[in-house]
LUMVEX-393915 format. One record per residue (C-alpha): residue in one letter; y, z, x. Coordinates in steps of 0.5 Angstrom, whole numbers, plus 500, padded with zeros to 3 digits. Each point is the difference from the previous one (the first is absolute). Layout:
<nodes>
aYZX...
</nodes>
This chain:
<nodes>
x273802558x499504494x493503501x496498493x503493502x497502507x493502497x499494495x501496506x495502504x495500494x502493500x498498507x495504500x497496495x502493503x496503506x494502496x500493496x500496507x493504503x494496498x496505503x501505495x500495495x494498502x498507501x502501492x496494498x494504502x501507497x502495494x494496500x495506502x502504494x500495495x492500499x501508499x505499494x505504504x505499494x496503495x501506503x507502498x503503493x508501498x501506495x493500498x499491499x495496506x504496502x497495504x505498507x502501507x504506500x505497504x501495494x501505496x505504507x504492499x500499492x504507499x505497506x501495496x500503493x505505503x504494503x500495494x501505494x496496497x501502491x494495498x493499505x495496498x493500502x495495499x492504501x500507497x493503502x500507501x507501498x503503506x505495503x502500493x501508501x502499506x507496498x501503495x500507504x505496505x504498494x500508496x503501507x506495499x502503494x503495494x495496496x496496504x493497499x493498501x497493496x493500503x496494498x492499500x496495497x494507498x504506500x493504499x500506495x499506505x505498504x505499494x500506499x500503506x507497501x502502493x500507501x503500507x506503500x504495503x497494495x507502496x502494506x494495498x498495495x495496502x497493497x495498499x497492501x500495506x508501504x500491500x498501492x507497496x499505496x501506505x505497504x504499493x499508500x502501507x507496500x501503493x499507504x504497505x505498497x508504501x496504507x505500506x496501505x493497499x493500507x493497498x493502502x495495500x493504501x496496495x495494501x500499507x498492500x506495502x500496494x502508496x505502505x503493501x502500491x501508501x506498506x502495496x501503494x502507501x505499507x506497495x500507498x501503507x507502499x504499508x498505506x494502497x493499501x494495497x494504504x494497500x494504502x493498503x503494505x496503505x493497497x502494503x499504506x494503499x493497501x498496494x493505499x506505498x501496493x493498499x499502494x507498498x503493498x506501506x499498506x502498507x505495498x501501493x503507500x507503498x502498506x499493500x503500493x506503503x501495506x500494494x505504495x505501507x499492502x503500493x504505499x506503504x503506497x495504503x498501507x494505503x503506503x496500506x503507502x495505495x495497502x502501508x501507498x494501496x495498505x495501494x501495495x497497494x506495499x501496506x505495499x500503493x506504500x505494497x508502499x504497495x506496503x504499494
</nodes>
């Protein structure tokens, strides 16, 4: 077997056989549920912007971005920036002209500029507005419109209703092979204290959006192999490739 074949193999069934232990399972649903009172999250920058995620994630999402060579990424929630950053980073890798469109419904002042002079907002436009708003989402699919290969990230509003619209209306522009992910399915995981102080929930979350949007919707299928190989995920059952 040609030896690169060979290694890709063995990482294959490692992950299979990492997916298939509940114990480590479990063992990451603790270190998950431990860290997340702590703001783990909130402890990371990329090219000097906060960006609030699981390292893994961001390990997952260059894969992908790598994989897919995407020339348009949409991001619904900016917040500090740093995702926008981080995509854009991936995308100056790539070489050609692809972009970052980032929507948020208050893209607040000090952050604005912060984005506007880093040196990989070249790659970056951003709207501001809700991303279920008609309005916005004409901009966005004018912004789309001619992009071979297209990803959606959703990361805004994390209530069922929010997620299920933004599923709805943003995967018709997920372009075949590549991804819609959706992050932080995992606080229907959590205890409800977590979101206390928030409108989601147990139950009415990102990822009970996303198991309606796939009783309706069989162009995408979760890929279950990241989240067997990350382990540490705010995106269980979040990572939906596009079938067709």
């Amino acid at each position: 077997m040609d030896p690169i074949k060979e290694f890709e193999q063995e990482v294959s069934n490692n992950i299979l056989r990492i997916g298939a232990d509940k114990n480590i399972a479990q063992l990451s649903m603790k270190w998950m549920r431990d860290t997340t009172p702590l703001k783990y999250t909130y402890n990371f920058k990329w090219m000097g912007r906060p960006i609030i995620q699981f390292p893994q994630d961001l390990i997952a999402m260059q894969e992908l971005i790598w994989q897919v060579k995407p020339d348009l990424i949409i991001e619904t929630g900016i917040a500090h920036g740093g995702s926008l950053v981080f995509y854009a980073s991936m995308l100056e890798l790539l070489g050609g002209r692809g972009k970052v469109l980032g929507i948020d419904i208050d893209i607040r002042e000090h952050n604005r500029k912060e984005i506007e002079k880093h040196p990989m907002f070249k790659r970056i436009a951003m709207i501001e507005g809700s991303s279920t708003d008609d309005a916005v989402v004409e901009k966005v699919k004018r912004f789309a419109r001619g992009k071979k290969q297209v990803m959606v990230c959703l990361d805004s509003l994390h209530t069922h209703d929010h997620v299920l619209r933004e599923l709805e209306t943003y995967s018709p522009l997920v372009t075949p092979e590549s991804y819609c992910v959706v992050f932080d399915t995992l606080i229907e995981d959590l205890p409800d204290e977590f979101s206390a102080d928030r409108p989601w929930r147990k139950g009415n979350n990102p990822k009970t959006a996303v198991r309606e949007f796939l009783r309706k919707n069989d162009r995408f299928m979760i890929d279950k192999t990241i989240e067997n190989k990350l382990l540490i995920t705010v995106c269980p059952d979040g990572y939906l490739k596009c079938l067709r």
